[in-house]
N, C-alpha and C positions, 0 to 999 in steps of 0.2 A: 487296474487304475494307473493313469498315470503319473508319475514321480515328478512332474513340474504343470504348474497352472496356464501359463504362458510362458513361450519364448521369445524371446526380442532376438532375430537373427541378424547379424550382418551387418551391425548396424558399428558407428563408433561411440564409444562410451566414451561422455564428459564428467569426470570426475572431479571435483571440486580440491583447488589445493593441492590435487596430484598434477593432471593432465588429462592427457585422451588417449584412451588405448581402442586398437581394433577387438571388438571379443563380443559374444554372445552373452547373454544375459535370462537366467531365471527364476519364477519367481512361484515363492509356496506358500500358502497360506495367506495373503495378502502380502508378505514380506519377502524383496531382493533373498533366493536362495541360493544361486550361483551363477559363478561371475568364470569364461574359460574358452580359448582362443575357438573353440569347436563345443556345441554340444546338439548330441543328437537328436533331429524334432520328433524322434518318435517316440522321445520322454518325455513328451509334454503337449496336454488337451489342445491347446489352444499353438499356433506360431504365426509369429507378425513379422513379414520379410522388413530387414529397416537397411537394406545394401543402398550405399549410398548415403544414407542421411546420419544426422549427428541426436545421441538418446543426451539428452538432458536428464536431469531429475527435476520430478514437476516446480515449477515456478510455487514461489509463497509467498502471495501479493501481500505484501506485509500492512499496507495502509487502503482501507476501505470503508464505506459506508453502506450497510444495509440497512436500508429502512430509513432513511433519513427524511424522505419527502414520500416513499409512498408505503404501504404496508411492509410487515418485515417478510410478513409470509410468500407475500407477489416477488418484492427482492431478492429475496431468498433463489428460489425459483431463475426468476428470469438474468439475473448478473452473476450469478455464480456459474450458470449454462455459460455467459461469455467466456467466462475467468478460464473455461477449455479451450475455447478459440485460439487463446495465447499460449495456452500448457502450463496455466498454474491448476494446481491441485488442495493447495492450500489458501484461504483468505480470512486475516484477523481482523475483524471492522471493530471499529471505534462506535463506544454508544455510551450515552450521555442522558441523563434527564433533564427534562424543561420543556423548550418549546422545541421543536420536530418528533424524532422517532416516537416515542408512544406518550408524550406533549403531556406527563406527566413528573411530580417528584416524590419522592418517597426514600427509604430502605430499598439499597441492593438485594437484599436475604428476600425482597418479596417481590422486587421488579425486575432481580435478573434471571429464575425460573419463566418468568413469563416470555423473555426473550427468548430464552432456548426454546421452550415449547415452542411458537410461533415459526422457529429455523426449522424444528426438526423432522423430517422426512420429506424436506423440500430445495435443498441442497443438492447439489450435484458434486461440489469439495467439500473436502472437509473444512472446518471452521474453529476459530477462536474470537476469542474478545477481549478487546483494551476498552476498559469502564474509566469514566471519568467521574469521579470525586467530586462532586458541587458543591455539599457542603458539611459542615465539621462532621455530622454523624455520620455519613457516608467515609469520611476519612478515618472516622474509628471502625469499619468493618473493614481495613483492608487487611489484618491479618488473616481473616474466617476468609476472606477472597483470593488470598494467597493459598491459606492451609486447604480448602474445601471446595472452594470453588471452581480450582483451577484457573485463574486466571493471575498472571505475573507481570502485567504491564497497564500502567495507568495513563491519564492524557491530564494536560491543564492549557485550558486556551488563552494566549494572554489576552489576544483583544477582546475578550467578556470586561475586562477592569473597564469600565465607565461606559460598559456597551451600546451602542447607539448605531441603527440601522441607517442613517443618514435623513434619510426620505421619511425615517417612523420615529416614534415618539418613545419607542418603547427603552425601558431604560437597561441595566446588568441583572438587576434582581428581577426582574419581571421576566426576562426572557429567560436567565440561570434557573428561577426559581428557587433561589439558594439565600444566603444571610449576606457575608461578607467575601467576596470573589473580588480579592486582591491579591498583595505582595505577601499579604498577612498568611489568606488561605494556601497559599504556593508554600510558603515555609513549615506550615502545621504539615502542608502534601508530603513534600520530600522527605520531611524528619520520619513518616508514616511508614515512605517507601524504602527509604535506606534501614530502618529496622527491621521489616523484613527480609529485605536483601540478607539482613545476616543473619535469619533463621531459617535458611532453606541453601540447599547446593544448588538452585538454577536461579539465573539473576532475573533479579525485580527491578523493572524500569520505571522511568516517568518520561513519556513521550510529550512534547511540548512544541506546538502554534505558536511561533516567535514574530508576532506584529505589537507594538506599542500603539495602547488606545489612547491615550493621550494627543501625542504627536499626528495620529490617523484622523480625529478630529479638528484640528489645527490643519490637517494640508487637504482634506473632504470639503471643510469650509473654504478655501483659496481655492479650489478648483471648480467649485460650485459656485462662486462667488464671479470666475473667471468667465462665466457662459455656460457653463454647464454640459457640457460638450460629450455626448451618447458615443461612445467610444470606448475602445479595452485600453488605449495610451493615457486617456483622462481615469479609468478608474489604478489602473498601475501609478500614477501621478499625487491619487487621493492618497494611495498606500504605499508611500516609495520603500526604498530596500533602506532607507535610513532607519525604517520602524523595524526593519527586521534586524538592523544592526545593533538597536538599542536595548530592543526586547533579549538576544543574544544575550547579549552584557549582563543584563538583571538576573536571569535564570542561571547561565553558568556562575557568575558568585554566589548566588544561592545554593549552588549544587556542591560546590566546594566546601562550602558554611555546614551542610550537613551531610556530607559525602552521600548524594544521592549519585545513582546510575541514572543517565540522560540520552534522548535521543531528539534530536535536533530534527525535526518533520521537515517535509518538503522547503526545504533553503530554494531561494527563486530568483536569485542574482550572485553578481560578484560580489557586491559589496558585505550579501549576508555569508558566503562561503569566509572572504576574508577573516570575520570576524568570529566564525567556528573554529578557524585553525587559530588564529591568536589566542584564544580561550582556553584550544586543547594545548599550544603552545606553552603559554601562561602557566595554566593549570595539572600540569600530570598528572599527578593524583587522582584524578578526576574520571569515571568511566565515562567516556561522551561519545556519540558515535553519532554518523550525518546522516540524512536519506534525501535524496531528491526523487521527484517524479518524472513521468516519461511526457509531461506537457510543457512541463518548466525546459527539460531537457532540449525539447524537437519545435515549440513553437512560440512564435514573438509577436506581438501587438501591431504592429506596420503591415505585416502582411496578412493577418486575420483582421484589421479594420479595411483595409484596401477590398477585402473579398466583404465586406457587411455584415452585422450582426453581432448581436450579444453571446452565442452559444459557448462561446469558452471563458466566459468570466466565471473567477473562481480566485478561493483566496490561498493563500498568498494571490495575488494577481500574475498573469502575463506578462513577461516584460521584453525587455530591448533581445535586440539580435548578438549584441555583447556579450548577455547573460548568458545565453545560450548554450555560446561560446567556451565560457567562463565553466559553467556545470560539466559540458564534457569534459575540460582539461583535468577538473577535478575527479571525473570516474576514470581517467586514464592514467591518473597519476596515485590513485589509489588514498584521495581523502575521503572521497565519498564511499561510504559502507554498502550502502541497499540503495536498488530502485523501486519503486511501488508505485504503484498508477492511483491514490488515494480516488478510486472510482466512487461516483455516486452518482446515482441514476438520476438525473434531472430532465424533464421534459421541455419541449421545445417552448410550448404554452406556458413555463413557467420560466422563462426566459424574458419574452415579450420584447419589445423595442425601447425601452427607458431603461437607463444604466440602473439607477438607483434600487427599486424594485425587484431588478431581474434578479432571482437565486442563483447562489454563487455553487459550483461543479460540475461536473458532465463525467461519461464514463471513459475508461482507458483501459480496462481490466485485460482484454479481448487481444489487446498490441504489447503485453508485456513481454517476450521473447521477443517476437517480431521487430519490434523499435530496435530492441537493443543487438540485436542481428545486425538489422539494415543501414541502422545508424552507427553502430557499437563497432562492432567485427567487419562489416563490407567498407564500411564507407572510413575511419578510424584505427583500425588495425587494430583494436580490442581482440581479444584471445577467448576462445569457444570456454576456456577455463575460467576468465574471470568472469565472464557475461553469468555463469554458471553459481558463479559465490553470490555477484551482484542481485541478483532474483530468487536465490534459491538458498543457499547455502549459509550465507552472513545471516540474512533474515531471521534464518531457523535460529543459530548462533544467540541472535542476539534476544529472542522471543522465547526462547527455553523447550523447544523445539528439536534441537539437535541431538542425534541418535535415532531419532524417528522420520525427523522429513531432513530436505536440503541437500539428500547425497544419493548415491549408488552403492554403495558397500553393503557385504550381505550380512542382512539385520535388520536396515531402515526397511521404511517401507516402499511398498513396490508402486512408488509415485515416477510416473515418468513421462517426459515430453518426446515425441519422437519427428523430430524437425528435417525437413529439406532445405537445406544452406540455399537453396536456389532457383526454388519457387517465388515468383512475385507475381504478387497481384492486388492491386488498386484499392484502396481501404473506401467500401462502402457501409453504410449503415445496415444494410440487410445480411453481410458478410459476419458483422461480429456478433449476433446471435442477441443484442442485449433488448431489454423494453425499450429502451432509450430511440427517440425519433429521431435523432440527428447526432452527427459527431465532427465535430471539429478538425481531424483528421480528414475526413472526408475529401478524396479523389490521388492524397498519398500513395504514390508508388515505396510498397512495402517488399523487399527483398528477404527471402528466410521465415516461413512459417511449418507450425506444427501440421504434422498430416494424422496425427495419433495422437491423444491424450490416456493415462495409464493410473487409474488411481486403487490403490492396492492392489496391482497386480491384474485388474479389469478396465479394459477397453472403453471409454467414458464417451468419446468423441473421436469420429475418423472420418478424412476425407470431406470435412464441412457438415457434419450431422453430430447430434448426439446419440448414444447409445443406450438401451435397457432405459429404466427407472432413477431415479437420482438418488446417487449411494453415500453422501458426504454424513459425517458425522462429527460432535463434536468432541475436539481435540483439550484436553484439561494440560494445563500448562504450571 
């Protein structure tokens, strides 16, 4: 028998926090077993020549949607197969009751069995989940959610407060399904989560949709009012980054009010970064940490209305070429924590040609290393090490994760991205493996992709295919 499962040869190990060393890599029992400038392949089943390329540790798409517009079980399945394309290994999706995923409300204790069941043996990564709290009873099981469940990270949307779909009639409660989804249910939230937090050694977050529904109604109506204009600059217009800057302000004092731990979702301009570091500035005390996305990052409203179509409205919305800007200075200067591609599979048919209507998301899962390669490291001077924290490493960190995913060290597990720094090739819809018809990136010259995906120490995806049966299970956090 032999004494390692696989070998990663030749390859250069990115270690997070350390560097990158040259050395060989292997792996036992699904978990990183040695780490050594040499070791011999005829101690081990399996060997993957990786000379030349750079081994990650698999990506932890830390913000996702399964199931949000079409089954969990089809989701399940068809975007977590992406999430290899890009060499994550790991995705925590966001799921919530009301109207989408299973477009009911109830008790967690009874509707989040049913999720798992629905994911399970349909996955290809492994998986977690950030629940969202809708209403007070839901907010008294988050101890049994913490202690039993497994799960250590919450969501609260702001713009549910006076929710209103523009074009529909439907109101906050009708679409929440909840009682009172305000400032009110936000403080009962945090006080919820911050006691937890200090019943347990891994931290319990509140991930938080920073748009003001107020103000979003106020500038939806002026732009609607303006001509109405079928464009992703008119709906970034309805939603300007001032909502993002408000909503900011509301939730960090709240978070200080009851020392919750916070996580600032896809920020999608300057104006909202601004006002994350004034808050953490402000506030020290305060656990708060940023995430932006890899659409917000690489794409702007001018040149995706210039090409036609609705296919990347999504909220936070799209914005200027400033922003853009603005977001990398931020991953480069090291305010921004984690990237995450907040993927949700949306079809093209549910896009349509009228701004209002069209469903807001599309997926990214597939471009997570890749982006952050080609834009990050070739194009930016970003370091194989931070791109490494940024997808991989903080996520875990911050998700309660760490020890087990996010790194190479031997112990974790044998999650691994095995990347060519210098392979490019043109981002097509049939290329990233998702159900999704269309992708917004589409004809992207992408520099640095995975050629190997590695999860527990088994070959998942290589070479543009996936591998064996789909092995992901879920991760209790």
């Amino acid at each position: 028998m032999s004494r390692y499962e696989l070998l990663v040869r030749g390859g250069t190990l990115v270690v997070p926090y350390l560097g990158t060393i040259r050395a060989d890599l292997a792996t036992r029992n699904g978990k990183v077993a040695a780490i050594a400038d040499e070791i011999d392949p005829s101690e081990a089943s399996t060997v993957l020549d990786a000379t030349g390329k750079l081994v990650f540790p698999g990506a932890v798409d830390a913000h996702f949607h399964l199931g949000i517009y079409r089954p969990l079980s089809v989701d399940a399945a068809e975007e977590t197969r992406s999430s290899l394309v890009g060499g994550a290994t790991t995705v925590l999706s966001y799921f919530r009751t009301g109207q989408h995923y299973l477009n009911k409300t109830g008790p967690y204790a009874t509707i989040f069995p049913e999720v798992l069941s629905a994911v399970a043996g349909n996955a290809w990564t492994d998986y977690g989940f950030h629940l969202a709290p809708m209403d007070t009873a839901q907010v008294h099981e988050i101890p049994d959610l913490v202690g039993e469940a497994g799960v250590s990270s919450f969501k609260y949307y702001m713009f549910y407060k006076g929710f209103n779909l523009s074009a529909d009639s439907r109101d906050a409660k009708a679409f929440t399904m909840s009682d009172e989804y305000d400032l009110g249910h936000l403080y009962q939230l945090m006080e919820a989560v911050a006691a937890a937090n200090q019943s347990t050694d891994r931290r319990v977050s509140l991930s938080l949709h920073c748009e003001q529904a107020e103000l979003m109604r106020l500038f939806i109506d002026r732009v609607r009012a303006a001509g109405d204009p079928q464009t992703l600059k008119a709906y970034s217009d309805a939603r300007p980054p001032l909502t993002e800057r408000v909503a900011i302000g509301e939730a960090t004092t709240l978070a200080r009010a009851t020392n919750c731990a916070v996580n600032l979702l896809h920020l999608s301009s300057g104006e909202a970064l601004a006002a994350a570091r004034e808050a953490r500035a402000a506030m020290p005390g305060v656990d708060m940490r940023f995430e932006v996305t890899l659409h917000h990052l690489c794409l702007n409203h001018d040149e995706l209305d210039a090409q036609g179509g609705l296919g990347a409205k999504v909220n936070p919305p799209i914005r200027s070429h400033a922003d853009t800007e603005a977001l990398w200075a931020s991953v480069l200067d090291g305010t921004v924590g984690w990237v995450a591609s907040d993927h949700a599979c949306c079809l093209e048919s549910e896009k349509g040609d009228e701004l209002w209507p069209a469903l807001p998301g599309f997926g990214g899962t597939a471009l997570l290393y890749p982006i952050l390669l080609s834009e990050g490291m070739h194009k930016r001077g970003l370091s194989p090490t931070r791109v490494a924290e940024l997808v991989s490493a903080n996520p875990a960190r911050a998700y309660g994760l760490d020890g087990r995913k996010g790194n190479l060290l031997v112990g974790y597990d044998a999650d691994l991205a095995v990347i060519d720094p210098d392979l490019e090739q043109e981002v097509t819809t049939d290329l990233l493996l998702s159900g999704q018809d269309h992708c917004p990136f589409e004809g992207r010259k992408v520099r640095g992709w995975p050629v190997a995906t590695i999860l527990r120490g088994q070959i998942t995806y290589q070479n543009g295919a996936v591998t064996g049966p789909p092995r992901g299970t879920f991760v209790a956090r």
